[in-house]
PAZARO-729516 format. One record per residue (C-alpha): y, z, x. Coordinates in pm, 1 decimal, padded with zeros to 6 digits. Last residue first. Layout:
# residues N
+----------+----------+----------+
:        Y :        Z :        X :
+----------+----------+----------+
:        Y :        Z :        X :
...
+----------+----------+----------+
# end
This chain:
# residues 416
+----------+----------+----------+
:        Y :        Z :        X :
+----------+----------+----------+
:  09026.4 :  06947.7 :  08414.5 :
:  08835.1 :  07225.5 :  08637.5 :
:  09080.1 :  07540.6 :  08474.7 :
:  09151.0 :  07776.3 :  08709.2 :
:  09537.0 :  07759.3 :  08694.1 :
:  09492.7 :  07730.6 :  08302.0 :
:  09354.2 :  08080.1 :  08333.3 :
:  09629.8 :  08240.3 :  08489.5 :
:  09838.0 :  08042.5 :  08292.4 :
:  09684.0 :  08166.6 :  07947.6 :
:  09685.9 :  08585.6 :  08109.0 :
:  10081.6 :  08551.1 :  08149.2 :
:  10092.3 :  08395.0 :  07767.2 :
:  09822.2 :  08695.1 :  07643.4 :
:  10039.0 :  08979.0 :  07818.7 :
:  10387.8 :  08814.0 :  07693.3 :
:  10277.4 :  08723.9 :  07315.7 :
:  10617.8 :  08570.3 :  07165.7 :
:  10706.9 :  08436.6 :  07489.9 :
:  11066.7 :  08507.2 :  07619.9 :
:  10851.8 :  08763.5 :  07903.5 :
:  10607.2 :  08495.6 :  07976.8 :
:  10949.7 :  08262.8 :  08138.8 :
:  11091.5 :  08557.4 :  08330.8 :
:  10735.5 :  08661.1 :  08473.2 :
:  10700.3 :  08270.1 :  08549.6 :
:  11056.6 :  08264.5 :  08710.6 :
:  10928.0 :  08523.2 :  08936.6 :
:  10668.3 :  08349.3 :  09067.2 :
:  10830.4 :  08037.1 :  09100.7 :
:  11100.3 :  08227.8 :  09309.1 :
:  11406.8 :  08019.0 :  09239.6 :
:  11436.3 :  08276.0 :  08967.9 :
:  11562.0 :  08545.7 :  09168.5 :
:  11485.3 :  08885.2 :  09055.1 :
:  11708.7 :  09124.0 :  09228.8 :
:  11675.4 :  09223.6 :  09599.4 :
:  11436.1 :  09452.7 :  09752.9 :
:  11655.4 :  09754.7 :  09873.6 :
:  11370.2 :  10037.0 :  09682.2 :
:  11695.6 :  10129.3 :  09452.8 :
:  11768.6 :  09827.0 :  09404.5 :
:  11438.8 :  09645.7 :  09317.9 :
:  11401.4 :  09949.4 :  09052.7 :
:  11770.7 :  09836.4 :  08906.4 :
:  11661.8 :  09506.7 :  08881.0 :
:  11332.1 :  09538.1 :  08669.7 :
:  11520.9 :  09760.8 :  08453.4 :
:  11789.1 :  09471.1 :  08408.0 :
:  11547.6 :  09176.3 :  08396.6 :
:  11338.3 :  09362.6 :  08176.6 :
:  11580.7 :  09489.5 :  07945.8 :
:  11765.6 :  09110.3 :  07867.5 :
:  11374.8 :  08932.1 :  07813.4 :
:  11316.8 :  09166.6 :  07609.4 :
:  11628.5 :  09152.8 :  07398.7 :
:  11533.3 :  08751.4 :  07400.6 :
:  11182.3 :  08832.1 :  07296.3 :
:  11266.2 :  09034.1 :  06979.7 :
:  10993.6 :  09031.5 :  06743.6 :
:  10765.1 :  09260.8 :  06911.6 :
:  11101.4 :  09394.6 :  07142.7 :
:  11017.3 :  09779.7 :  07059.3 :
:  10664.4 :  09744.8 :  07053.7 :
:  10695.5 :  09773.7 :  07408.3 :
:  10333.0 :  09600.1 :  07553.0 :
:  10502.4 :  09298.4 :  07706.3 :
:  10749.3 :  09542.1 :  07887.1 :
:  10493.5 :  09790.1 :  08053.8 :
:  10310.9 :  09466.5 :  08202.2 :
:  10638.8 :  09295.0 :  08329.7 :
:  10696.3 :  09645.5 :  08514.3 :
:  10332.5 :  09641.1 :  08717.6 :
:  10423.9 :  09244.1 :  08814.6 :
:  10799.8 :  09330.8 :  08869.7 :
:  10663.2 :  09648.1 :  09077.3 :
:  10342.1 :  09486.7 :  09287.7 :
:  10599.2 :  09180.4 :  09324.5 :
:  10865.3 :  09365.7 :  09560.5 :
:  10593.0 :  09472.6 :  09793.2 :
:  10389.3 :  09813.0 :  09802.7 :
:  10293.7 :  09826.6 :  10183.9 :
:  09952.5 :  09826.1 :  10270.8 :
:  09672.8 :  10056.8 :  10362.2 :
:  09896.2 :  10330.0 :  10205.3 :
:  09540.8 :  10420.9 :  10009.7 :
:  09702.4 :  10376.4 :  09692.4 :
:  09803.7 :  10035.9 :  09808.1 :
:  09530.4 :  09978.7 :  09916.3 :
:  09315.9 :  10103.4 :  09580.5 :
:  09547.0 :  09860.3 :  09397.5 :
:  09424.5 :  09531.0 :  09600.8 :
:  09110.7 :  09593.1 :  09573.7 :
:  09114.1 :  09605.3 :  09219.4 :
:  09271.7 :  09298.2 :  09186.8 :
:  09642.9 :  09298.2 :  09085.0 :
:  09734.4 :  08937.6 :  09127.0 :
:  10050.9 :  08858.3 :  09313.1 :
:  09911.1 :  08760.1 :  09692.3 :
:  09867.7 :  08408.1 :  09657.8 :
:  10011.4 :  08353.9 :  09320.8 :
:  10302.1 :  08008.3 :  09432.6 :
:  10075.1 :  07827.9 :  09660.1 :
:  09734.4 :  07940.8 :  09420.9 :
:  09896.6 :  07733.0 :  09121.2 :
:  09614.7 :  07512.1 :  09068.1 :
:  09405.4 :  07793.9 :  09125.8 :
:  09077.6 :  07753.2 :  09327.1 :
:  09219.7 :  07870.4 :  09622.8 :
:  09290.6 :  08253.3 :  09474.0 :
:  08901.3 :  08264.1 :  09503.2 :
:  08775.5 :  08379.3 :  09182.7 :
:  08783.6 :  08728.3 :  09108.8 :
:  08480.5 :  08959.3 :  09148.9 :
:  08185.7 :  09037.6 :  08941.2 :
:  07906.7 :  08904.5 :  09186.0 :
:  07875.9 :  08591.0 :  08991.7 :
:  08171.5 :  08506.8 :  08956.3 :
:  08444.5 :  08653.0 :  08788.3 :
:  08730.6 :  08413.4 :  08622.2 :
:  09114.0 :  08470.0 :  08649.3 :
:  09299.5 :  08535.6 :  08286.3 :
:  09218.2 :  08878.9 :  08258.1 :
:  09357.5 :  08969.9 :  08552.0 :
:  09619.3 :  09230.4 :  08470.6 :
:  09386.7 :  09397.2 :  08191.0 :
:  09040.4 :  09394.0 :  08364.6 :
:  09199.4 :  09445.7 :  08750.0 :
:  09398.3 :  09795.7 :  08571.6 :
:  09012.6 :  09884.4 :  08424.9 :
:  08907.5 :  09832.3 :  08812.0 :
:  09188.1 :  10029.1 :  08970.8 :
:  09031.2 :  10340.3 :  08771.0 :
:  09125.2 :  10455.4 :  08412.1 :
:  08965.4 :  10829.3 :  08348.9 :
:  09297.7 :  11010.5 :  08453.7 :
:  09520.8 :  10794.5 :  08208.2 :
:  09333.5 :  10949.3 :  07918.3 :
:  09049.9 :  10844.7 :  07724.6 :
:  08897.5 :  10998.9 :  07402.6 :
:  08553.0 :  10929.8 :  07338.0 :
:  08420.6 :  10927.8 :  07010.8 :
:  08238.8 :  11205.7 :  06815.6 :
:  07915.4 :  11166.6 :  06699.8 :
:  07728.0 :  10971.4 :  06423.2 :
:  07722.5 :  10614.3 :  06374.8 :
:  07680.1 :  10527.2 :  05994.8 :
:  08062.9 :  10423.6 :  05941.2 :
:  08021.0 :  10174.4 :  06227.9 :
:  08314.7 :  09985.8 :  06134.7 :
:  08573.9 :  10292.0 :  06172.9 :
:  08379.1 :  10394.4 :  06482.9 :
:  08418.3 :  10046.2 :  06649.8 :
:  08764.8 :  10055.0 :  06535.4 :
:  08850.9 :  10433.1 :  06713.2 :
:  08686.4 :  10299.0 :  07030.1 :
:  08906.7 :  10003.4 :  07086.6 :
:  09206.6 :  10207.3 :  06981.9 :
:  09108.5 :  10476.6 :  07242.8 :
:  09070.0 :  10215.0 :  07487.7 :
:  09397.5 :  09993.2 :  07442.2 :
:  09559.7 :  10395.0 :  07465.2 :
:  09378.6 :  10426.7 :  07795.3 :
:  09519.5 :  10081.7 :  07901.1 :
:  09910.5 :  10225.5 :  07794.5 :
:  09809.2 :  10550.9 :  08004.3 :
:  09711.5 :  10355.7 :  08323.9 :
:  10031.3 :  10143.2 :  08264.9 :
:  10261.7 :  10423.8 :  08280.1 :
:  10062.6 :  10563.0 :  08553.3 :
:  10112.0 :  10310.3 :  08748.2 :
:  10486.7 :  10245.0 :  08699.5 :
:  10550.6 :  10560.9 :  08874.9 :
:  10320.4 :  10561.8 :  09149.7 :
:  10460.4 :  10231.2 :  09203.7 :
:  10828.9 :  10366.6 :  09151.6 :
:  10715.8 :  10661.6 :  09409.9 :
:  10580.0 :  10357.3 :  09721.2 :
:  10869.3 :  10192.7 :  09651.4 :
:  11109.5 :  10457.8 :  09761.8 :
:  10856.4 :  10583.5 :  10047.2 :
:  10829.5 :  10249.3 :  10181.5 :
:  10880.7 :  10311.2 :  10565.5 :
:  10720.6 :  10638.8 :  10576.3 :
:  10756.2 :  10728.0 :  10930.8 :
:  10642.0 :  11059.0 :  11065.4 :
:  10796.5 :  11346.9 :  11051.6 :
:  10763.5 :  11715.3 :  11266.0 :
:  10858.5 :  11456.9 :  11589.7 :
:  11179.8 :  11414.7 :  11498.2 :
:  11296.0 :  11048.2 :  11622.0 :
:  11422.3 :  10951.5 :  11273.2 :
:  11710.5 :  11191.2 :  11281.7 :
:  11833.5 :  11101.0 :  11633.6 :
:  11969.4 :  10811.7 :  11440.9 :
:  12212.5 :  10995.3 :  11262.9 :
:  12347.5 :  11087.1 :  11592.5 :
:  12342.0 :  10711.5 :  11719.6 :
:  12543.7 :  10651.2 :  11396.1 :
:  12769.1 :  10887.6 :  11497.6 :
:  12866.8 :  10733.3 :  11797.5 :
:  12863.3 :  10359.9 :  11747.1 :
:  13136.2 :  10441.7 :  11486.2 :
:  13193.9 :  10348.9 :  11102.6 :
:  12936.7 :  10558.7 :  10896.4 :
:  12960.2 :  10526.6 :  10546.4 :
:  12662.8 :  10272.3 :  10508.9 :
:  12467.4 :  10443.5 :  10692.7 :
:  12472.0 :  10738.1 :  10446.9 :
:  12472.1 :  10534.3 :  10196.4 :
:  12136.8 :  10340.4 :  10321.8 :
:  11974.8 :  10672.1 :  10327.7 :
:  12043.9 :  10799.8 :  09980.2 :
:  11910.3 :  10462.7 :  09857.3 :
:  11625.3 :  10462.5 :  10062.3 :
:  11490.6 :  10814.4 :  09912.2 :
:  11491.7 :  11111.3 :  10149.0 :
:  11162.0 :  11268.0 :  10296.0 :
:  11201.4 :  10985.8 :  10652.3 :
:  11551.3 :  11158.1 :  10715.8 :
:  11433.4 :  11515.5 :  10721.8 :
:  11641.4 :  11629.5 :  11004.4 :
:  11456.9 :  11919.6 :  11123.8 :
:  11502.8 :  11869.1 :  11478.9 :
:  11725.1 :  11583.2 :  11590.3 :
:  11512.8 :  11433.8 :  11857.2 :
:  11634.5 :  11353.8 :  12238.5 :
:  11802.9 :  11052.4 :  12289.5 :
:  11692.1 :  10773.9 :  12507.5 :
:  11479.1 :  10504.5 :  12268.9 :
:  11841.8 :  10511.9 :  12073.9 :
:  12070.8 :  10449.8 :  12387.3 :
:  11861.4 :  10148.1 :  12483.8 :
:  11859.2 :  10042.5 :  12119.5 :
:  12265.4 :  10092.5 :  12093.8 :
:  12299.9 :  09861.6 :  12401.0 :
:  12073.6 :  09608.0 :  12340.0 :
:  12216.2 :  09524.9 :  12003.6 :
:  12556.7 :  09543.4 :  12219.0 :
:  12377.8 :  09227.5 :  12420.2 :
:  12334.1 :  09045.9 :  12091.0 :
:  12672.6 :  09055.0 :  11988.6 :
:  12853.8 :  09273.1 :  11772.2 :
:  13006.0 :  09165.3 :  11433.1 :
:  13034.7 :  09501.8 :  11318.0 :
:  12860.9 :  09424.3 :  10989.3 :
:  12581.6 :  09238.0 :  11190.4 :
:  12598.7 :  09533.7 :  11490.7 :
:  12532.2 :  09815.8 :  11189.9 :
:  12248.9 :  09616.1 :  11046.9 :
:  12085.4 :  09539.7 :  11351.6 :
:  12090.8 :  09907.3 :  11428.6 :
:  11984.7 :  10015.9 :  11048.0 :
:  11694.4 :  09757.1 :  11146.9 :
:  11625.7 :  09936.2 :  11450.2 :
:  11595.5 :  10311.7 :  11317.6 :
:  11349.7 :  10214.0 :  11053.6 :
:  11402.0 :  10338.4 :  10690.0 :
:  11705.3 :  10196.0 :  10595.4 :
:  11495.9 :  09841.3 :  10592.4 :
:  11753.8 :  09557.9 :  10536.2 :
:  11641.7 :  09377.8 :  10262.0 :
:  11251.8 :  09366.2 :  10086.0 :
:  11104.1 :  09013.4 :  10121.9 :
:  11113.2 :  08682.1 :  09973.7 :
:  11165.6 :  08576.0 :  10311.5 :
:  11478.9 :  08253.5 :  10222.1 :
:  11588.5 :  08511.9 :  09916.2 :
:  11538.6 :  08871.8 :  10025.0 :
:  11519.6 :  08829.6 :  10410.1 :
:  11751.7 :  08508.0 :  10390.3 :
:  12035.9 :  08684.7 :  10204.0 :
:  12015.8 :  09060.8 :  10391.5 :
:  12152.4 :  08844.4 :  10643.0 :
:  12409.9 :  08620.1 :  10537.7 :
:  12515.9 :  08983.0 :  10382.4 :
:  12493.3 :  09137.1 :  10741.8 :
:  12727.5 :  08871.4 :  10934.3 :
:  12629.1 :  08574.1 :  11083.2 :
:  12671.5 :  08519.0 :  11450.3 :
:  12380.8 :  08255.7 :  11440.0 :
:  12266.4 :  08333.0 :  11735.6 :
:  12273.5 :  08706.2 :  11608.0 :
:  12165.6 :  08631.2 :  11263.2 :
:  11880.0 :  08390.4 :  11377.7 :
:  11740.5 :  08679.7 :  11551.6 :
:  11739.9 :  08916.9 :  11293.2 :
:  11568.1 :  08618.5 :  11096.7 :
:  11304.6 :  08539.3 :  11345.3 :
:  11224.8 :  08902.3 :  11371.4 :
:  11096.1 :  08922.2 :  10939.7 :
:  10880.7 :  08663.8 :  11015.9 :
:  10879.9 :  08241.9 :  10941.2 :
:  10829.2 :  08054.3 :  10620.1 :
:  10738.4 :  07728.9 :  10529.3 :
:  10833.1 :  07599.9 :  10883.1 :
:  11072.5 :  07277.9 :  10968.9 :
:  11425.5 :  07418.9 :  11087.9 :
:  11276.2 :  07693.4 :  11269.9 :
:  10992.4 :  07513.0 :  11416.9 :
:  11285.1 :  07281.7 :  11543.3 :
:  11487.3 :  07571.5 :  11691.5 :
:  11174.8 :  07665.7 :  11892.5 :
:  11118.2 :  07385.7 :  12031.7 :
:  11496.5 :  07324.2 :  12140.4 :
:  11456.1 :  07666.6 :  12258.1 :
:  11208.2 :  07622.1 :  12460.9 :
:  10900.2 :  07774.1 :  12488.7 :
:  10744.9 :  07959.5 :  12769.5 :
:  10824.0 :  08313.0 :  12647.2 :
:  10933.8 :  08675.3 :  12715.8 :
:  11019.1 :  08861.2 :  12403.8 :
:  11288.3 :  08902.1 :  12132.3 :
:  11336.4 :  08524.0 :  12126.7 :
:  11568.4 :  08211.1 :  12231.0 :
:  11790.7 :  08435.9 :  12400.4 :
:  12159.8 :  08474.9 :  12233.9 :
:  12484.6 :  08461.9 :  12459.8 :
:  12672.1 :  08338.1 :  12139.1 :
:  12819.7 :  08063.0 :  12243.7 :
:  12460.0 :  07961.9 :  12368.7 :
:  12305.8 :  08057.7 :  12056.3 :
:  12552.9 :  07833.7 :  11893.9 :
:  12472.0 :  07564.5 :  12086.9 :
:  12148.4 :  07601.8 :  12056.2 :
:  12130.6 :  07590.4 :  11684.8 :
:  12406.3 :  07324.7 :  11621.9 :
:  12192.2 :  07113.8 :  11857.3 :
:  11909.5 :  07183.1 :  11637.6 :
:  12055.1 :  07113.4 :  11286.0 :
:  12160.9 :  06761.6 :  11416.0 :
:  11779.9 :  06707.4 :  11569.6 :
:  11683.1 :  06784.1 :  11226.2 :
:  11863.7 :  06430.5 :  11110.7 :
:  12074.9 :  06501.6 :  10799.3 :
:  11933.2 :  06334.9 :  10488.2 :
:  11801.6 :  06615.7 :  10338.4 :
:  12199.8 :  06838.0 :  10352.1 :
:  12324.3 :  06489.8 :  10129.6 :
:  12679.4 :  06415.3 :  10186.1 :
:  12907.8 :  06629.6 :  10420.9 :
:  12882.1 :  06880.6 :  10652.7 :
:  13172.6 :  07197.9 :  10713.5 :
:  12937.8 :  07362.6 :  10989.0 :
:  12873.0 :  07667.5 :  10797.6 :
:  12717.3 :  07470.2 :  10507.5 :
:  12506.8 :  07290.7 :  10675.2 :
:  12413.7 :  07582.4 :  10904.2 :
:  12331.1 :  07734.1 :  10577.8 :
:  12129.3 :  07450.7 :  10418.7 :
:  11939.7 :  07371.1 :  10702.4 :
:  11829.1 :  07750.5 :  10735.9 :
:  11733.2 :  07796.5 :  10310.5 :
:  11520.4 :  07449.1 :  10389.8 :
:  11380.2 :  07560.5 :  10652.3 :
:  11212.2 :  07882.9 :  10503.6 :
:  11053.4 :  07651.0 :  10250.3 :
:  11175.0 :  07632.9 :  09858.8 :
:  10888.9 :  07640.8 :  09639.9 :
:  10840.1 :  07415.5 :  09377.9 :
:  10903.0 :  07417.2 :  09020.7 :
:  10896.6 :  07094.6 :  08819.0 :
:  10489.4 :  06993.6 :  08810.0 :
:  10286.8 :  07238.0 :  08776.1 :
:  10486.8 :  07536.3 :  08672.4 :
:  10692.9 :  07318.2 :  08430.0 :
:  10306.1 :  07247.5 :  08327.8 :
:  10197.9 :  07588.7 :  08344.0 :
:  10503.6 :  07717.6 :  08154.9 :
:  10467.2 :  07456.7 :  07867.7 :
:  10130.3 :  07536.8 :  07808.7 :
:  10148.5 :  07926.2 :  07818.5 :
:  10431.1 :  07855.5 :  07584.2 :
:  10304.5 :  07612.7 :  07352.4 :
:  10471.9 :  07737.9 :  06968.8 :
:  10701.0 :  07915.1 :  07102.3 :
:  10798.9 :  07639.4 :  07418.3 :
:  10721.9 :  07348.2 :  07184.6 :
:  11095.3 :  07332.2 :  07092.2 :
:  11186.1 :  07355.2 :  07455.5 :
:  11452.3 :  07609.0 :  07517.2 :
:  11224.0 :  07815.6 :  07714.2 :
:  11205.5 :  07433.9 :  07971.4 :
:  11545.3 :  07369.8 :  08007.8 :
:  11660.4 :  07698.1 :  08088.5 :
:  11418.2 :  07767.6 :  08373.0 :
:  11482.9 :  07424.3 :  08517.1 :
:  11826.8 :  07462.9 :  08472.6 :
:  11812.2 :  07790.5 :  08651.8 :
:  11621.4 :  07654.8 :  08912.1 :
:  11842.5 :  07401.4 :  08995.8 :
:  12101.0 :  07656.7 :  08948.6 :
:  11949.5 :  07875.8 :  09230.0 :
:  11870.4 :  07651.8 :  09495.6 :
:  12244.4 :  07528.3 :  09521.8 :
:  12172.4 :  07260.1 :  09797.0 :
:  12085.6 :  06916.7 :  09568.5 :
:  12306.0 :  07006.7 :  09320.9 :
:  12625.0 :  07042.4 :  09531.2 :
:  12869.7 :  07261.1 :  09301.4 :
:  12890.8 :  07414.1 :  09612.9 :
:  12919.7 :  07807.1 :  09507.8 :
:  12895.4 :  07911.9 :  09911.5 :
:  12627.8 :  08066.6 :  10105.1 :
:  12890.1 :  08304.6 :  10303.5 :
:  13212.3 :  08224.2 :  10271.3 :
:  13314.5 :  07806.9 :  10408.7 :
:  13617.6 :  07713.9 :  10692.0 :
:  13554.0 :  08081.8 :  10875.9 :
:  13241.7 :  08046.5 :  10975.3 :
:  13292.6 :  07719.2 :  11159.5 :
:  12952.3 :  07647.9 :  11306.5 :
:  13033.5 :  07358.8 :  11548.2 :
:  13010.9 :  06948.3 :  11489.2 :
:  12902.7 :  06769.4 :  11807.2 :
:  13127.4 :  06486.6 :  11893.9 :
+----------+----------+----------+
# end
């Protein structure tokens, strides 16, 4: 007999004390076991590219849905060695109980297709994962799980009317049908005039949501976002902390700049003239690329290396500040991400005098400033089954942060 989702025999992602499917500890003892390495102080940049290398690896979209629906469904032994055809008739059968269409749009493909590119891709779109949660029937912490954990994306946006819908019908536990509902209803009211709902921070916005309990007023609410005077700003929260941490970094770099010039004046005692004195406003995106990227290689026209020449280009593609990079994000070209701020925030840390002999107290502010600005923009904590992120957590118990991040970077590109 086919086994069914019981969602009511295991919580939500629960504390197994299953190696093999608790993601997290395994990474944690990874983590752990290699900073407490004796060589780790003396090797760090070293140690970390190897562990890196050779002991991290990054966990595929699949993997986090295999593991659920194992979970869910009250398995047993190892969640590997289950047959993906098992996973997929749980799939459609619960999208079936759940009156659940295989997609959002019209297509060809069936759902016993479509379940197995599920249970088998790297990673899969934002859509994929509202959808899962309604055939799924999982509620909005399942949820908000696999977009910050299984996505390695920002949570529930507060920003855009729909995903505050899906929100509200996961905590709710409404169907996919009543999904329809509330978005017909939404696309038909009339706008809210001068609701300013798109000029307040996330936070505010998701506790507003957040306390409302009825269909009815959060339709009202809604009608905020359709105001015509405002457009949407979907990252406004994330987009001020960047600004934010930005500057901070653009005046630490002019401060590298005026010591710079202040030694090659103290051992040019003959040189005449005054030096120049920098300030944040005369560092550019490129001087930001020459600090944060010191460890990549140029070529020949001045630019970074290819990304696909680093050893570790499957766990950095799309983390290293180029140049180009910062000026589109100041351009609101693209989207500030979760890793622009732990990247720009990792930076400020390794230069804090503060913590020059005390790694571990480092190590402790960083995580907790770090999480408090993923918070407040609804990205999720740091989450060390990341390798990214665990090699931000591992440079910042280095003696020499900056230099250690820079040594992997470079490492990464090295031809032996």
């Amino acid at each position: 007999m086919r086994q069914q989702l019981d969602f009511r025999a295991i919580d939500q992602f629960s504390q197994t004390v299953i190696d093999s499917i608790d993601f997290t500890k395994r990474s944690e003892d990874i983590f752990y076991d290699t900073v407490d390495l004796e060589e780790f102080q003396n090797k760090d940049a070293e140690t970390i590219f190897n562990c890196l290398k050779s002991e991290i690896r990054l966990i595929p979209f699949g993997d986090y849905l295999k593991r659920y629906i194992y979970l869910k469904a009250g398995m047993t032994g190892d969640y590997r060695a289950v047959d993906v055809r098992e996973y997929q008739h749980i799939v459609i059968d619960s999208f079936a109980e759940n009156s659940t269409p295989k997609s959002f749009a019209e297509t060809t493909a069936k759902i016993s297709a479509l379940s197995k590119n599920w249970l088998t891709q790297a990673a899969v779109n934002r859509s994929i994962v509202f959808l899962l949660g309604f055939g799924l029937n999982m509620n909005a912490e399942d949820v908000s799980k696999f977009l910050t954990k299984a996505l390695r994306e920002r949570d529930f946006n507060f920003k855009d009317p729909m995903e505050i819908i899906y929100w509200h019908c996961f905590r709710n536990g409404y169907k996919f049908q009543k999904m329809l509902m509330l978005k017909k209803q939404y696309e038909e009211l009339e706008p809210a005039l001068g609701t300013p709902i798109y000029g307040d921070r996330t936070l505010g916005v998701r506790d507003t949501v957040k306390g409302i309990k009825d269909d009815e007023t959060l339709l009202q609410y809604l009608a905020g976002f359709k105001n015509k005077n405002h457009t949407s700003d979907l990252s406004m929260t994330a987009g001020q902390w960047f600004l934010e941490l930005y500057q901070k970094c653009k005046s630490l770099i002019a401060d590298f700049y005026n010591a710079d010039e202040l030694e090659r004046q103290e051992l040019n005692l003959s040189e005449k003239g005054s030096r120049k004195i920098w300030t944040s406003a005369d560092i550019n995106e490129g001087d930001v690329e020459k600090i944060l990227c010191c460890g990549t290689p140029v070529n020949n026209s001045g630019n970074l290396e290819k990304l696909s020449a680093s050893k570790l280009s499957k766990y950095f593609s799309n983390k290293r500040f180029s140049r180009q990079h910062i000026a589109a994000i100041l351009s609101k070209s693209v989207a500030v991400d979760r890793f622009d701020l732990m990247t720009l925030n990792f930076f400020l840390f390794s230069q804090d005098e503060k913590y020059a002999e005390d790694s571990k107290n480092r190590y402790i502010a960083f995580v907790d400033s770090t999480n408090a600005i993923l918070n407040e923009c609804m990205m999720g904590e740091l989450y060390v089954a990341n390798p990214y992120e665990c090699f931000l957590l591992m440079c910042t118990l280095s003696n020499c942060p900056l230099a250690t991040y820079a040594d992997v970077w470079e490492m990464s590109f090295d031809e032996n």
